[in-house]
N, C-alpha and C positions, 0 to 999 in steps of 0.2 A: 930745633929740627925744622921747624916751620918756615922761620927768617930762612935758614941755607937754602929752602927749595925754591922760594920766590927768586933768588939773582939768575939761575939758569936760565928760568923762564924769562927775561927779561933782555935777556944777553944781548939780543937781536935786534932790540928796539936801542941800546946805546952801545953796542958796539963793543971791542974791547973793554974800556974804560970804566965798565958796570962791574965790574971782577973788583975794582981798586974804591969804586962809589959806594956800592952796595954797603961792603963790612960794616965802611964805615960812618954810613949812615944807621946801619941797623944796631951797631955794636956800639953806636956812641952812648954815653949814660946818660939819662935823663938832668937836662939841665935843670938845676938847683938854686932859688933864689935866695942872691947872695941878702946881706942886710942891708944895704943900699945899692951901690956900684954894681953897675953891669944888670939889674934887674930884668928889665926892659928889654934889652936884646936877648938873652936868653929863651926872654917868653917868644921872640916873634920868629927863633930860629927853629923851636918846637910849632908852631903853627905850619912854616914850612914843612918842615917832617911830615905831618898830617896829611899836608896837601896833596906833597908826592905820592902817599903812599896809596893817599882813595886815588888819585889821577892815575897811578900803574894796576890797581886792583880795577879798575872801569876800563881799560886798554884791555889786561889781560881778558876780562870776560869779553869784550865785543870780538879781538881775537880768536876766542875757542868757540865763539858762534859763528863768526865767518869760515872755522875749519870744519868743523859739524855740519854747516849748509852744505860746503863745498863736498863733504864725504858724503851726503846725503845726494848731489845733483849728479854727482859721478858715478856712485856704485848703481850697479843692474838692481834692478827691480824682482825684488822674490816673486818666485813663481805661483801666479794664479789660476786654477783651474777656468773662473768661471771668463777673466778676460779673456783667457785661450778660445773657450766655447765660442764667447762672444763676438771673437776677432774673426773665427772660423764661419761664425753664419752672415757676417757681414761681408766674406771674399766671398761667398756660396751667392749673398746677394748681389753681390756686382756680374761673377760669372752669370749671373740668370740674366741679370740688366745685359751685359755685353751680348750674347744670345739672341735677347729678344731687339736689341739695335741691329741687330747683323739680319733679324729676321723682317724686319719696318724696311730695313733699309733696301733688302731681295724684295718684297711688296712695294714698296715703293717705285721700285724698277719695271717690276711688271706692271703694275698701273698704268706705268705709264707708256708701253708699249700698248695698253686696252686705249689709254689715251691716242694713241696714233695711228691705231686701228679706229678707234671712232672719228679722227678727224679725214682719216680718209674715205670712210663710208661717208661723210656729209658732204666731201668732194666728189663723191661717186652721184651721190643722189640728188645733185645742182641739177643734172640734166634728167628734163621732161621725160624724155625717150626711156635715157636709162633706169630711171625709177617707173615708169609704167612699167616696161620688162621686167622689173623684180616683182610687182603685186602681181604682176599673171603666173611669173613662177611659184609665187610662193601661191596664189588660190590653185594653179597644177597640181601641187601636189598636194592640198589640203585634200581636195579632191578624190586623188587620184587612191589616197589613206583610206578612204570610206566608203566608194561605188566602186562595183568589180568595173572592170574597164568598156563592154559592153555596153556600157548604161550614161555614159556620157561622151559627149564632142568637147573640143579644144580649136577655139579659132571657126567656129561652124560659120559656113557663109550660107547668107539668104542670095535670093532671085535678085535684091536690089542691089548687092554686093559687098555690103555692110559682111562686118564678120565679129561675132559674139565671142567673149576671151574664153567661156565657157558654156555647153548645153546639157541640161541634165533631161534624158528620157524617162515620162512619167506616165502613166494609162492615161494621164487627163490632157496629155498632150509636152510640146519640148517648155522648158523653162530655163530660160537666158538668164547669165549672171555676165554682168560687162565691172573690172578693175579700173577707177577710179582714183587718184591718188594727187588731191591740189593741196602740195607742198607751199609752193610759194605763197599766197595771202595767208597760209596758217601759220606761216612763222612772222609775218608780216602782224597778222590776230593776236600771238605769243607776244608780241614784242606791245603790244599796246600803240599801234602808229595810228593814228586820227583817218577815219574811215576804211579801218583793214576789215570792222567787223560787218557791214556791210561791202566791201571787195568779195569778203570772202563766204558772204551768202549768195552773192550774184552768181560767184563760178559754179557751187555747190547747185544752184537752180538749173543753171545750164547744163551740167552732168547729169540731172535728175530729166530734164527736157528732151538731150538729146538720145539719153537709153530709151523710154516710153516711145519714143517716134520710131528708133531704129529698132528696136527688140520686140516689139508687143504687136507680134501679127498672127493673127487668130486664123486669118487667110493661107499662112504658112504653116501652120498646128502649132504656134506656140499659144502659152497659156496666157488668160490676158492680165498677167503681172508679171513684173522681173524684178530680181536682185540688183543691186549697185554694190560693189564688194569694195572696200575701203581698208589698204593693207595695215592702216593705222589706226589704235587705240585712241592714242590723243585728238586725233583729228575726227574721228569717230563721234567719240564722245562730243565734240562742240558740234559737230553736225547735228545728232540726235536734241541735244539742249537748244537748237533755236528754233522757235514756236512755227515760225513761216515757212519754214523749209520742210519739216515735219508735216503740214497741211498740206504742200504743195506736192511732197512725195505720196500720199495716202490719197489725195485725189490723182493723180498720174499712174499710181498701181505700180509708184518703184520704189521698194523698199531698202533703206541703207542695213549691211551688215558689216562685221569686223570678222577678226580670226576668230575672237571668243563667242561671236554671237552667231558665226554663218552655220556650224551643227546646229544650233539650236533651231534656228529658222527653217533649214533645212526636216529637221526630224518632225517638228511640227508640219509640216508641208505633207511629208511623204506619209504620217500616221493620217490626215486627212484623206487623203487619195488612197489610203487602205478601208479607212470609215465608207467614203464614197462605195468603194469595189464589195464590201462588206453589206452596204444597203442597198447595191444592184441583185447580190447575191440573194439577200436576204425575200425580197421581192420574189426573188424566179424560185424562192423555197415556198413560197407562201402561195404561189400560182400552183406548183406541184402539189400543194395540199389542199388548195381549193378544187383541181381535177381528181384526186383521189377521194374526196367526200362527195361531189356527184357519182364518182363511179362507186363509191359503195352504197350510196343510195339507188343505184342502177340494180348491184348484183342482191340489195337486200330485196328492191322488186321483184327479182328472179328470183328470188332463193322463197318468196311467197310463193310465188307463181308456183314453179317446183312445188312447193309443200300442197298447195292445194292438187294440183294433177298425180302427184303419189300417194294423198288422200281419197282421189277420189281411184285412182289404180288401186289401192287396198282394198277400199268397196268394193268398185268390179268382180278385185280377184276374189272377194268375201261371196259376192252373190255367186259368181263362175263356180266356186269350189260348192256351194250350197247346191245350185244345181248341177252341178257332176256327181253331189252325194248324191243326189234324189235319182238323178239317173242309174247311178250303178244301182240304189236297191229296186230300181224297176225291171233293172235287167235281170236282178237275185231274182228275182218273183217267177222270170220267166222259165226260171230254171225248173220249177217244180212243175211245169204241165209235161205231160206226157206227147210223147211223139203217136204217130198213126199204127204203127210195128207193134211197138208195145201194149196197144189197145187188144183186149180178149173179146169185143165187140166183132162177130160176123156181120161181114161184109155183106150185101144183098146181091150181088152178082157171081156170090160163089158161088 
């Protein structure tokens, strides 16, 4: 049974020919060694037999592994819950990934219009002119936020014809705030060029020079200090940080401020000049109460005085009434004498 199944299997590998080979290779009888003759060949035509047959049994197995790989690399894969899951949060992951590129890449767009919006405000603000007109607008309306409109000037002009970008009305008198804004050496200072940092104390001295001469007239009722208003933080700041500038504005009586520091200066300013108004007050209360303890040491005089003349008006009236008694019973007394009528005494001329 065994030898029959082997030729089938083999048919392929020789063709026809394996139908007429096989039998009778398999069916031949084991050769038998004669007593002499023929010995030898027999034995070496059974070693052939052998060889064949391990050489087609080592064919046929590499064969039925090559058809098992091959069913194995062809058929579908049984289905697995957890690679399904797994394959599922990896496209959930990509959709999030695609999403958030489509959302970099809308941000990236706008950026870059903030980008072109900022290259044109730094082409806007190359000119002198039109950057001082932004720092007066922008202290207008810092302004304009925090005092009712009454209480301060914009552009106030003096006698000498100077004109202040701002005036703020205070009981102590006007207080000048003049906008300031040297871009140029402080991007020159940013940039680290050899001598910007002294360029850009010189201008800073000269803004600080020219406000004190033009704004601080006592002759005109302003108060004798003013504000220098600097629309920028960054330039602000290196202002305040150099030692000479700082000295030079605190003996001149000009104070630098920014957006975040001018309330502040401001509120300090104006709670002083309410201190002030509060100790002129306080004064004209203490004057009223120095006139009101004379005058009650006046009317406690009086009210002595009084006491003594309604003391001595009690006596009076004590003695008056004693002698009104003593009078009336003088007059009782006169009651009991007899008239001349009633006398029973004759007369001598009857």
């Amino acid at each position: 049974m065994k030898e029959n199944s082997i030729a089938p299997s083999v048919t392929g590998l020789f063709g026809g020919n394996f139908h007429t080979i096989a039998p009778a290779i398999i069916t031949s009888p084991v050769p038998t060694a004669s007593p002499a003759k023929g010995l030898l060949p027999s034995f070496l035509r059974y070693n052939d037999f052998v060889d064949t047959v391990l050489i087609l049994t080592v064919i046929l197995a590499g064969f039925a592994a090559v058809l098992y790989a091959l069913h194995r690399w062809t058929a579908p894969p049984p289905p697995d819950n957890t690679i399904a899951a797994w394959l599922s949060t990896v496209q959930s992951s990509l959709d999030n990934s695609a999403r958030l590129m489509s959302d970099v890449q809308k941000s990236l767009g706008e950026m870059s219009e903030v980008g072109r919006g900022i290259k044109t405000l730094q082409d806007f603000l190359q000119s002198p002119k039109l950057r001082g007109g932004l720092g007066e607008e922008i202290l207008k309306e810092m302004i304009g936020q925090t005092f009712p409109k009454n209480s301060f000037f914009l552009q106030y002009s003096f006698r000498s014809g100077v004109k202040a970008d701002a005036v703020l009305k205070t009981e102590a008198g006007l207080l000048c705030i003049d906008s300031k804004f040297p871009m140029e050496n402080f991007k020159e200072l940013v940039k680290g060029l050899p001598g910007s940092k002294q360029a850009f104390a010189a201008d800073i001295k000269k803004h600080i020079t020219d406000i004190s001469r033009k704004y601080i007239l006592p002759e005109e009722g302003t108060l004798d200090f003013a504000l220098m208003y600097i629309p920028s933080e960054a330039v602000y700041y290196e202002v305040v940080n150099l030692p000479e500038i700082t000295k030079l504005a605190r003996d001149l009586r000009v104070y630098p401020v920014s957006p975040n520091t001018l309330y502040a200066h401001l509120q300090v300013l104006l709670l002083s000049f309410q201190g002030k108004e509060l100790e002129a007050k306080s004064r004209e209360v203490f004057k009223i109460l120095r006139g009101i303890q004379k005058d009650y040491s006046k009317v406690e005089e009086n009210m002595g005085t009084l006491n003594r003349h309604l003391t001595n008006a009690f006596n009076q009236m004590h003695n008056v009434a004693s002698s009104f008694g003593l009078l009336g019973q003088k007059l009782s007394r006169t009651q009991t004498l007899n008239t001349p009528e009633d006398s029973k005494t004759p007369l001598l001329n009857d």
